[in-house]
Structure formats: C-alpha cells, structure tokens
C-alpha angles and dihedrals in degrees: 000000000000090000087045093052087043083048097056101022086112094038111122125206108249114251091230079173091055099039081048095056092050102048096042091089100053091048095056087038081062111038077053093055089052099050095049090048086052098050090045090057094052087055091065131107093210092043090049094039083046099051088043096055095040089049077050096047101047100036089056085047098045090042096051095051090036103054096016087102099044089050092049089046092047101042098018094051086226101180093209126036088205078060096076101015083118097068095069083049091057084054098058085042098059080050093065104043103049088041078059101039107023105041093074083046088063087058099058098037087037131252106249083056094030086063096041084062102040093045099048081036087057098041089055098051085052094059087053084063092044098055106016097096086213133108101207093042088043091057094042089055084050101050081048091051090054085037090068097031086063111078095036102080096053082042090049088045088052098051080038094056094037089052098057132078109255089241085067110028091102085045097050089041089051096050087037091055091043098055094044087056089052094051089052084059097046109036091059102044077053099055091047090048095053091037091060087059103038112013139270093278082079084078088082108046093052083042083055099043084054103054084039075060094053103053090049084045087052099041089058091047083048099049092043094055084052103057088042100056 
C-alpha cells in the first residue's frame, strides 16, 4: 500500500470537461467534412448511375433465388419444394465461382464490355428458365446465370472506384452499397406483390426489366467515362 500511494502521490485526476471541450471542434469540424463529402457525392452522375445499377443488380439477384422455387412448384407442378431446393443453391453457387474465375477475366477484356456480355449472357439463360418446360435444365440455366452475375458486381466496383475523386470514394461507395441493399429489399417484396395477383412467372419478366435496367445504367457510365477521358 505505502509503495502504491508513493506510486501515485504526483498522479492528477484527468479534466474529461476540458479534453471535451478541445476536442469538440474538431469533431464538428469532422462530422462537417463528412456531410459535405456525402452530398457531393450525391451530387454525382457516376455515384447516382452506380447506386441505380447496383439497386438493379442486386434486386434482380435477390428476386431470382428468393421466389426460383416457388416459380418451379407453381408452373412446373414440382410435388415437393426439397425436391428442387437445390436449384437456388446452384445459383449462389454460380455466384461464388464467377466472382472467383471471371472477375480477373473483366480486367483483361475490359470491364464496361465484360458487364454488357455477362449481363445479356445472363438475361438469355433466364429466359431458358422462363420458357424450357424442365426441371434439370431449368437448374443448369440458373447456376449459369449465377455463373455470369457473378463477376459484374467486383467489375462495376472497379470502373465505380476508378471514376471518383479520391476525397468521395468512401462517400459514393457508401450511397452505391446502400441503394443496392435496398434494391435487394424492394425488388423482391415487388415481385411477391405482383406474383399474388398474377402468378410466380412474373419473377422473369421483372428479372429481365432489371437487367434491361443494367445495361441503360451501364451505357451512361460508359458513355460518361468516354467523354471524360
């Protein structure tokens, strides 16, 4: 105890009002800085052309492996949905593995044609599943379409990223990545929506006018970067 109170006989009690009031500044000085980094992003063409191509992406993604295996129950009379719970597992699949071997692909064609062909690759092999009346080939056309899904969205981050002044990239990847979650929400409540009126084969059509979306998002990014360089 006597070598403790020695220790600490000079020791002085921290001013946390003091520290606080120095350090209140700065931290509005911050929390200023950010804001106006964030609405000039907003303010951005690529950052609103991004965050409407990646709401697009990943509604049309989250839509096809959430509402696939009602759509094979209801039109292809499949008895038991375990039967083909495989087939949305195909698709993620697909996901993985071109996000693996094709991303590095998009970087030696190069990515503004690389997404052109995976998404219109994608959007034909969904209509496979739309109009092909079987259940295996139905499953392989999905895992492709995963397949080619898969490597757009690291290509798309890459032309995104190489497109924004080095002060708002965090802020544009930040309001790009929150739209696409939110397109990954609402696409899919839509399409459940719609499908209760009319019937799960309404899950393609909407696949198909997002991608349709994708690709007018992409050819303004495209053109943009164009004219820039």
């Amino acid at each position: 105890m006597l070598f403790s109170a020695w220790s600490f006989a000079s020791y002085e009690t921290d001013n946390p009002e003091g520290e606080q009031q120095q350090h209140d500044p700065q931290q509005q000085q911050n929390v200023k800085a950010r804001l106006a980094s964030m609405f000039h992003a907003l303010r951005a063409r690529l950052v609103f052309l991004g965050a409407l191509f990646v709401f697009a992406y990943q509604g049309a993604e989250v839509s096809i492996s959430g509402w696939v295996i009602s759509f094979l129950v209801d039109v292809r009379d499949v008895a038991n949905p375990q039967a083909v719970g495989y087939v949305t597992a195909g698709f993620w699949a697909g996901i993985t593995v071109g996000r693996f071997l094709l991303s590095g692909l998009g970087q030696k064609v190069g990515e503004k044609r690389f997404v052109y062909v995976m998404t219109l690759g994608a959007a034909c092999f969904q209509l496979l599943v739309w109009f092909v009346p079987n259940i295996v080939g139905n499953a392989v056309s999905l895992a492709i379409v995963g397949l080619l899904l898969g490597p757009i969205y690291p290509c798309a981050a890459t032309v995104f990223l190489r497109g924004m002044p080095s002060r708002s990239r965090t802020s544009g990847i930040a309001i790009i990545t929150a739209f696409g979650s939110s397109g990954g929400a609402l696409a899919p409540f839509t399409t459940g929506m719609i499908a209760q009126a009319s019937g799960t084969w309404v899950l393609h059509p909407i696949a198909l006018a997002l991608f349709a979306a994708m690709v007018g998002c992409w050819f303004f990014l495209s053109s943009r970067s164009k004219r820039e360089d």
